[in-house]
C-alpha positions, 0 to 999 in steps of 0.5 A: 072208810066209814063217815065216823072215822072220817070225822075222827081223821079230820080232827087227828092231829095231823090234820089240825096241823094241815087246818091251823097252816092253811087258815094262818096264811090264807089269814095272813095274806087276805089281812095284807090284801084287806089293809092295803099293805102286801102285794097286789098278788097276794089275791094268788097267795089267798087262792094257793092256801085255800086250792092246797088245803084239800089237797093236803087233806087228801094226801094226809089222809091217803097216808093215814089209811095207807098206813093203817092198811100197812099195820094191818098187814104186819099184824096179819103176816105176824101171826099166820108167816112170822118166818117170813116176816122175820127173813123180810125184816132182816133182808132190809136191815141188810139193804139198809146197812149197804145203803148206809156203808155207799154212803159213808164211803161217798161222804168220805171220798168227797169229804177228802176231795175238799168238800165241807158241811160248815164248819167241818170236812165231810169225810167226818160224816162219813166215819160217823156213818160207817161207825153206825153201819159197823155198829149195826153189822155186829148186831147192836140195835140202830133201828131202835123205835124206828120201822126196822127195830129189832124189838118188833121181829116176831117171836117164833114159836119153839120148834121141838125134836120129834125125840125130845121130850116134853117136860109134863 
């Protein structure tokens, strides 16, 4: 990563967040410990925010490029092995699906043993989940805007029968 797009990541709004939630406790507790009115251990507190700080940079900043590099090799394998991609795709839609069926059928076993998510039993949750599931098994789009959406499989490319002809 070249000094340009480091200056540009430090200024992306992910970071800005990391800046502004350091800056305001590390405010916060050194204007209790400058007043007098916090805790005498707030000197901790001051020394939490600031030793956190870069290390919350650092990972934030290994996930951006970590998923830039990702983006990059969708892009890659979009055009060179869409058939690929396409099988991946589904293979995790399919382990995502009986993910979601295990856990609707544990939410409703625990849900019928006498378990509640206030104010409500929690085998109601699990009908929900297994209504998505099912929802998903018959193909309607449950992953819309989100890492598996069915709108983002790559297009493959017709394939033409040697004996068919190709209108001029």
């Amino acid at each position: 990563m070249n000094q340009f797009s480091f200056w540009k990541y430090l200024f992306s709004p992910q970071a800005l967040l990391i800046h502004f939630l350091c800056l305001a406790v590390g405010g916060i507790f050194t204007y209790e410990f400058l007043s007098g009115k916090g805790d005498p251990e707030a000197v901790m507190a001051i020394l939490f925010a600031v030793g956190a700080w870069p290390i919350m940079l650092g990972l934030s900043l290994w996930s951006f490029k970590h998923d830039h590099k990702m983006a990059v090799t969708e892009a890659k394998q979009r055009m060179r092995e869409p058939e690929k991609l396409l099988r991946e795709r589904e293979l995790q839609r399919k382990i995502s699906i009986f993910f979601l069926v295990g856990v609707a059928l544990l939410a409703i076993y625990f849900g019928r043993q006498g378990w509640r998510i206030e104010p409500f039993p929690l085998q109601y949750l699990g009908y929900l989940f297994l209504l998505v599931a099912s929802a998903g098994l018959v193909g309607i789009n449950i992953w819309k805007s989100g890492p598996l959406d069915l709108n983002d499989d790559p297009v493959l490319p017709p394939v033409f029968d040697e004996y068919e002809e190709l209108d001029p």
